[in-house]
N, C-alpha and C positions, 0 to 999 in steps of 0.2 A: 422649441418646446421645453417649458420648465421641469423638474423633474424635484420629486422626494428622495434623498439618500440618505443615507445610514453608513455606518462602519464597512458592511458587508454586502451591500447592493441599493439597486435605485428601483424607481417607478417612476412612470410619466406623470404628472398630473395638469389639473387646470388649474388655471391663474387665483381662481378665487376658489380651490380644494382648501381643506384646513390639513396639516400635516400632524401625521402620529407622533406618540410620542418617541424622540431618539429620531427623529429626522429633520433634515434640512433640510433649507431650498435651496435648489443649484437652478442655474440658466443651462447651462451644462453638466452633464456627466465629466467629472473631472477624471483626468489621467490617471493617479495613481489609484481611485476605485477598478475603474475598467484594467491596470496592472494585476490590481488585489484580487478581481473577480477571472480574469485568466491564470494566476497562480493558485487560484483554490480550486480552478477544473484542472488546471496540469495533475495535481496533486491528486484528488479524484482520480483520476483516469491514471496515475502513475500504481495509488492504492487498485482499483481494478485489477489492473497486471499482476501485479504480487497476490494477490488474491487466487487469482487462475492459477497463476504458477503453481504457488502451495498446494491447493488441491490437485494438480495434475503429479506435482511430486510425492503427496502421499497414497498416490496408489502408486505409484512406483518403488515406494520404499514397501510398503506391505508384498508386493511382485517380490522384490529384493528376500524380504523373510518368509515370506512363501520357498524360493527357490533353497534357501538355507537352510531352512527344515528340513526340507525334502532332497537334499544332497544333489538339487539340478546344479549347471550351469548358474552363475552368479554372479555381478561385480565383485571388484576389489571390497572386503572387508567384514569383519566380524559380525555374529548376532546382536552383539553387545554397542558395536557399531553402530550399526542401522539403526537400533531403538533409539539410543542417544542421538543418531541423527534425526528421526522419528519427532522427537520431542522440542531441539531445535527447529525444525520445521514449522514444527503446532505452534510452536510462539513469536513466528516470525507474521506478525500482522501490525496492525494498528497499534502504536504505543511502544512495539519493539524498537531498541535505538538503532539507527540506521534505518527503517523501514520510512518508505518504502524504498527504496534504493537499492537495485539491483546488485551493486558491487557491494551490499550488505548483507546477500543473501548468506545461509548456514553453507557450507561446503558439506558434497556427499564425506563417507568414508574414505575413498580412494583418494581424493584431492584434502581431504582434512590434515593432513601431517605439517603443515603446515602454519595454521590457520586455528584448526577448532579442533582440541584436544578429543578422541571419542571418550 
C-alpha cells in the first residue's frame, strides 16, 4: 500500500491520489518516521505524567500551607518553603528545562537542601 509522508506522520493513499503539499510518496512507511512517530507519543505520554503529578502536588503543597498556618502536624520545612516550592512546581511543565523528566522534577522543602535552594 503506498502511503503520503511528511516530516511528522503518513497517510495511506491510492496510486493515482495527488499528494499535499510537504508530502511524499513512500512504497513504505520508512523506519525512522514510525521511530519519530513513537518518540513523539513516549514524549506525550511522558508530558501526561508530569502533568498529573504537578497537579496532584499542588494540592499537596496548598495541604502543606494549610497545616502551617494552622500550627497542625506538617512536613519538613518553612512557609517561605513551600511557596517557593509552590512556584517551582507551577513552572515545571511544558518548556521547563528538564521537563518532562521525572529526575528533573523541583524537590519538596525537606529533600531541597541539596538540590533547590528554598
Amino acid at each position: 500500500m503506498p502511503y503520503a509522508i511528511t516530516a511528522t506522520g503518513w497517510r495511506a493513499i491510492n496510486p493515482d491520489m495527488e499528494l499535499q503539499d510537504g508530502e511524499t510518496f513512500a512504497e513504505e512507511i520508512p523506519q525512522w518516521l514510525i521511530n519519530a512517530s513513537a518518540a513523539a507519543d513516549a514524549l506525550r505520554e511522558a508530558s501526561r505524567i508530569e502533568e498529573e503529578w504537578r497537579a496532584t502536588e499542588i494540592l499537596e503543597i496548598n495541604d502543606q500551607l494549610m497545616a502551617l498556618e494552622e500550627g497542625a502536624e506538617a512536613l519538613p520545612g518553612t512557609r517561605e518553603q513551600w511557596l517557593a516550592y509552590r512556584t517551582r512546581v507551577r513552572n515545571w511543565k511544558e518548556g521547563a528545562e528538564g521537563f518532562p523528566e521525572p529526575a528533573n522534577r523541583p524537590w519538596r522543602p525537606a529533600a531541597s537542601t541539596n538540590r533547590n535552594p528554598p
